[in-house]
mmCIF file of the N, C-alpha and C atoms, coordinates in Angstrom:
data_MODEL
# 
_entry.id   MODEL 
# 
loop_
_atom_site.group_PDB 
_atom_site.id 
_atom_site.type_symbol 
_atom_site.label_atom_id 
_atom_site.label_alt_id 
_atom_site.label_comp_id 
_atom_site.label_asym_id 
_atom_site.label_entity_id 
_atom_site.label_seq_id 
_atom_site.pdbx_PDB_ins_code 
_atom_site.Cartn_x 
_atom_site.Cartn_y 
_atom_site.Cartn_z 
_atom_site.occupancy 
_atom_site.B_iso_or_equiv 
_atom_site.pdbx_formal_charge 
_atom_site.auth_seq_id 
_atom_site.auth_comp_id 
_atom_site.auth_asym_id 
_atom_site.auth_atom_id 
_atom_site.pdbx_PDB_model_num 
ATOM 1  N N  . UNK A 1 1  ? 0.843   -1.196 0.000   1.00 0.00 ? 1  UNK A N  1 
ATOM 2  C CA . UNK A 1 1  ? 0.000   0.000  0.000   1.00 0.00 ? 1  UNK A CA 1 
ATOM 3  C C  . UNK A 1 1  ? 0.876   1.243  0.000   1.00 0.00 ? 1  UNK A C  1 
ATOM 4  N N  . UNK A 1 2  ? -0.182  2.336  -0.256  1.00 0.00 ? 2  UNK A N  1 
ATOM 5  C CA . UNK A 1 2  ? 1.186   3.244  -0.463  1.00 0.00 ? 2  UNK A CA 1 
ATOM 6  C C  . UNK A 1 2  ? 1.010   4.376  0.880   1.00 0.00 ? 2  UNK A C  1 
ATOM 7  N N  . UNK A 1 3  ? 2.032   4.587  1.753   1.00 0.00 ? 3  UNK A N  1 
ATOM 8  C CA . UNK A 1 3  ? 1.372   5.806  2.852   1.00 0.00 ? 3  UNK A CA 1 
ATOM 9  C C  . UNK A 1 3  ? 1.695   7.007  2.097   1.00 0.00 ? 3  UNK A C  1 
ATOM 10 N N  . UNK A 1 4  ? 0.623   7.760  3.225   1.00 0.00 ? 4  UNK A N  1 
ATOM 11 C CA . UNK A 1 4  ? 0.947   9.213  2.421   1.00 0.00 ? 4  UNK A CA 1 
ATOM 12 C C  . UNK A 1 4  ? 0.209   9.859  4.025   1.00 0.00 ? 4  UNK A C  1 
ATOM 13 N N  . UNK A 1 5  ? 1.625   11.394 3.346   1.00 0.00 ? 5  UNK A N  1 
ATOM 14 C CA . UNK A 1 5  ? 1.081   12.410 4.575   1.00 0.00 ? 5  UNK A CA 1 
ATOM 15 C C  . UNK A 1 5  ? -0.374  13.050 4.546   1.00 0.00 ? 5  UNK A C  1 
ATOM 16 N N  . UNK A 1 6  ? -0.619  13.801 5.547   1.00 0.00 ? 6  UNK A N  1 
ATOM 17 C CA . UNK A 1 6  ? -1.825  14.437 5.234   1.00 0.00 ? 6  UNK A CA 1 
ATOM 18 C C  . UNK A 1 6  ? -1.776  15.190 4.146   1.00 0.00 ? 6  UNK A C  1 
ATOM 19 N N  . UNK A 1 7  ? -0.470  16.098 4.061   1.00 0.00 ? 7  UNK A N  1 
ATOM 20 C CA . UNK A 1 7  ? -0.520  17.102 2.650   1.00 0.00 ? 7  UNK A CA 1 
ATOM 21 C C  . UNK A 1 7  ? -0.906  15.769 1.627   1.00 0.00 ? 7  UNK A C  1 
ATOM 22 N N  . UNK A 1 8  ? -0.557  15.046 1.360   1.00 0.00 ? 8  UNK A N  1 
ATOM 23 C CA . UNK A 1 8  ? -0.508  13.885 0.037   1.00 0.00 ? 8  UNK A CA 1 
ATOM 24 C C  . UNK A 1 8  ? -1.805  14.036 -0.068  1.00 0.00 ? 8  UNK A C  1 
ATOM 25 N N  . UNK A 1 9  ? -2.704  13.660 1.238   1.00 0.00 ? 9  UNK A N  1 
ATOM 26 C CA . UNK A 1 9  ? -4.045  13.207 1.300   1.00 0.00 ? 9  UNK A CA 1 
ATOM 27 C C  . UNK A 1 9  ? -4.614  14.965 0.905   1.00 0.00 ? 9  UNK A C  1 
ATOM 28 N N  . UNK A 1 10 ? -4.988  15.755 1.329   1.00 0.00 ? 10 UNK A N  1 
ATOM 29 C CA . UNK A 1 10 ? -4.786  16.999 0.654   1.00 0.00 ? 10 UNK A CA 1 
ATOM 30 C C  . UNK A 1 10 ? -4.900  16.709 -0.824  1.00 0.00 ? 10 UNK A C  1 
ATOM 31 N N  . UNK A 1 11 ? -3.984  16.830 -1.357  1.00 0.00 ? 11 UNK A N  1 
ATOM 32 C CA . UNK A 1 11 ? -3.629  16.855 -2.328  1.00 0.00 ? 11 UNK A CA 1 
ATOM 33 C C  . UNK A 1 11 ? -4.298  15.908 -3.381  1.00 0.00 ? 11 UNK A C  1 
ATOM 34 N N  . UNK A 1 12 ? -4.887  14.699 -2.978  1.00 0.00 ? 12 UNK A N  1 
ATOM 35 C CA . UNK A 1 12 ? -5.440  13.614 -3.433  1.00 0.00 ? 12 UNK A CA 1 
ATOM 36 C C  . UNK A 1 12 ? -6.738  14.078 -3.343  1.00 0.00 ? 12 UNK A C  1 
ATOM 37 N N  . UNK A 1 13 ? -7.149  15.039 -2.453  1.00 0.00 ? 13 UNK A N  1 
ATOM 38 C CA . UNK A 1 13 ? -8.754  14.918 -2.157  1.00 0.00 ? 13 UNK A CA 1 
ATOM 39 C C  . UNK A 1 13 ? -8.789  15.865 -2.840  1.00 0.00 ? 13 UNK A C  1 
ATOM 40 N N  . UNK A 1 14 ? -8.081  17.304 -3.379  1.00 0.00 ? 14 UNK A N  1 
ATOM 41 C CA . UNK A 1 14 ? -8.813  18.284 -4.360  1.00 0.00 ? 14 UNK A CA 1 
ATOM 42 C C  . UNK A 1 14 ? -8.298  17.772 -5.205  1.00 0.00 ? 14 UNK A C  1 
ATOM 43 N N  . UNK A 1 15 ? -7.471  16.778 -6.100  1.00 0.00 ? 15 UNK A N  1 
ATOM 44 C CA . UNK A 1 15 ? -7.104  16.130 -7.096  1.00 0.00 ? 15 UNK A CA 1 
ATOM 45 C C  . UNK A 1 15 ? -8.730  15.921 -7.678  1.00 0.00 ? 15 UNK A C  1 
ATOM 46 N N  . UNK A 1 16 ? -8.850  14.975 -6.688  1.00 0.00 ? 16 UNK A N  1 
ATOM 47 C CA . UNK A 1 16 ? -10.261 13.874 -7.025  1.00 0.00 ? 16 UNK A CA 1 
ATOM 48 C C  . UNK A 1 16 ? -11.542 14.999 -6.683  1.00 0.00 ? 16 UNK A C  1 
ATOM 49 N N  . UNK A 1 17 ? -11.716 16.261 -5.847  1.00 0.00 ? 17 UNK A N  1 
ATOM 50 C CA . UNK A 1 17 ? -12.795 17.301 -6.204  1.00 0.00 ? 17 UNK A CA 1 
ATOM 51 C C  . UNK A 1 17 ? -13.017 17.739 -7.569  1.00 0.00 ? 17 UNK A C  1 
ATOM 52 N N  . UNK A 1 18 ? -11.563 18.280 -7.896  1.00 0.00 ? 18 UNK A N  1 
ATOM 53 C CA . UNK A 1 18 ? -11.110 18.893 -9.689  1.00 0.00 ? 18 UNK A CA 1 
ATOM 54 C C  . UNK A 1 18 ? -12.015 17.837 -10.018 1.00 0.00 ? 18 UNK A C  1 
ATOM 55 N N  . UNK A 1 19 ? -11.604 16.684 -10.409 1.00 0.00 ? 19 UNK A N  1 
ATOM 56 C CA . UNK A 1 19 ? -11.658 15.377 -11.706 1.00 0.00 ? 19 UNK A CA 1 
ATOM 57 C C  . UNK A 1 19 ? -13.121 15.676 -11.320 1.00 0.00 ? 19 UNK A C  1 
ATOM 58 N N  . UNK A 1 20 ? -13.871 15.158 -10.214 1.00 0.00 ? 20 UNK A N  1 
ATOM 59 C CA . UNK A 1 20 ? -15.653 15.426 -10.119 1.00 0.00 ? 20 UNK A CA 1 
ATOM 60 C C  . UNK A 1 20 ? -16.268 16.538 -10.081 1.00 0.00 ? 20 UNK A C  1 
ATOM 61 N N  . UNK A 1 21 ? -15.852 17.896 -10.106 1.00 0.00 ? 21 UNK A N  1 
ATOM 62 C CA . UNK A 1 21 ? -16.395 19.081 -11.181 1.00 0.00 ? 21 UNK A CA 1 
ATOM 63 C C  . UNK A 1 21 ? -16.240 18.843 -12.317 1.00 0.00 ? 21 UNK A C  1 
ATOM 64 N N  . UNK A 1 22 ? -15.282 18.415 -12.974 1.00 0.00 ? 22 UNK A N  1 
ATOM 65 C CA . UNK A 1 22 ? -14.276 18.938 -14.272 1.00 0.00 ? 22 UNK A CA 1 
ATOM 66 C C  . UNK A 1 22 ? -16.036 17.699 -14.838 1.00 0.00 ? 22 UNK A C  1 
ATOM 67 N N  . UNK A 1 23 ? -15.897 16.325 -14.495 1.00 0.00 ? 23 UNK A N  1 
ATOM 68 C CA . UNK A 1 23 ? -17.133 15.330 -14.989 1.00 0.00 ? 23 UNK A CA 1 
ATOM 69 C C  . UNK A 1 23 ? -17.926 16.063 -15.204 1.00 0.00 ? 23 UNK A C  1 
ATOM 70 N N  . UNK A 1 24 ? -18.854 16.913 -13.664 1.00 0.00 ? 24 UNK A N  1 
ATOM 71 C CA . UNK A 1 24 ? -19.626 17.298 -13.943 1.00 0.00 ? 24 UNK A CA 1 
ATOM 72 C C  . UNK A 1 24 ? -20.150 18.025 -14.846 1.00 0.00 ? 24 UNK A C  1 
ATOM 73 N N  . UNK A 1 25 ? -19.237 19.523 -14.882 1.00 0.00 ? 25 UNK A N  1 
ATOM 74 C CA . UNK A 1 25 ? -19.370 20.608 -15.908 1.00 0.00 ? 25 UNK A CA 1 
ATOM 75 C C  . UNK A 1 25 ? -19.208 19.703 -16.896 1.00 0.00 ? 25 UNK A C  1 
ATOM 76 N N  . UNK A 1 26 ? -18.692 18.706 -17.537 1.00 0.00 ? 26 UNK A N  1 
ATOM 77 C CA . UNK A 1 26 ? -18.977 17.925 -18.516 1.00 0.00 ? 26 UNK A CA 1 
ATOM 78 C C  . UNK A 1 26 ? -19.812 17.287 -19.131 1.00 0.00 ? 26 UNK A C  1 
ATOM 79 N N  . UNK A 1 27 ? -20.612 17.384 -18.121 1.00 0.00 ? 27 UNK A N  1 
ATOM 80 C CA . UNK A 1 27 ? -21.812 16.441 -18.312 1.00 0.00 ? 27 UNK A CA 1 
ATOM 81 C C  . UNK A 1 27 ? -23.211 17.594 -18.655 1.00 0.00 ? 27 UNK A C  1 
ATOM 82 N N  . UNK A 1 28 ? -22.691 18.550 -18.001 1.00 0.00 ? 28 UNK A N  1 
ATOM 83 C CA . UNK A 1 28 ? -23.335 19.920 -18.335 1.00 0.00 ? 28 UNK A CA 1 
ATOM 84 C C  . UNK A 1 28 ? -23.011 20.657 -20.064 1.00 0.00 ? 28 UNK A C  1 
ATOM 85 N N  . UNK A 1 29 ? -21.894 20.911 -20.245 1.00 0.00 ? 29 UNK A N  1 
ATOM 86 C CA . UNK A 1 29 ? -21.759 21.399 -21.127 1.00 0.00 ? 29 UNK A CA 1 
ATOM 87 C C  . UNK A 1 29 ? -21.169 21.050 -21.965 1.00 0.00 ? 29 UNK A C  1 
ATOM 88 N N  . UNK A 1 30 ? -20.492 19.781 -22.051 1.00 0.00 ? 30 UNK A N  1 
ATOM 89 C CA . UNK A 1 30 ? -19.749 18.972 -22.699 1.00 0.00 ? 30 UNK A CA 1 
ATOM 90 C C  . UNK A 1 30 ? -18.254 19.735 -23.289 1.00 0.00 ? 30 UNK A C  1 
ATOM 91 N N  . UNK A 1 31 ? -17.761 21.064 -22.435 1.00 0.00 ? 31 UNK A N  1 
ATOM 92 C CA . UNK A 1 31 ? -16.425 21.369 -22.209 1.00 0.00 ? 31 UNK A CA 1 
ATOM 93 C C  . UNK A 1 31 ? -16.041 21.358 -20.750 1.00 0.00 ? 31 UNK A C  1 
ATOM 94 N N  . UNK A 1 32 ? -14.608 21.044 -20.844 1.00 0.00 ? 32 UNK A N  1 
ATOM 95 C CA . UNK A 1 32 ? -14.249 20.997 -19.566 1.00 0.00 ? 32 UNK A CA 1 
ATOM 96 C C  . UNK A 1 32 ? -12.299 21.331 -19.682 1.00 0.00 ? 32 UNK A C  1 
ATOM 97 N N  . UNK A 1 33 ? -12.272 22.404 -18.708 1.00 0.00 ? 33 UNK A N  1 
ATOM 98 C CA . UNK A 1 33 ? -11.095 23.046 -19.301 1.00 0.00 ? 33 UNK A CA 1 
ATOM 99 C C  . UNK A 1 33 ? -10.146 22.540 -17.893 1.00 0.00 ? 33 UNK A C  1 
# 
């Protein structure tokens, strides 16, 4: 498994916010910048 600090985790969790707006507005408007 892989550890990670909190910054990592941070970093992983607005990673993965971005990617599920970026879907969404995609799914909305079919651009996503």
């Amino acid at each position: 498994s892989i550890l990670t600090t909190p910054i990592d985790y941070k970093e992983i969790n607005e990673y993965i916010a971005k990617e599920t707006r970026c879907s969404i507005e995609y799914l909305k408007t079919n651009i996503c910048k």
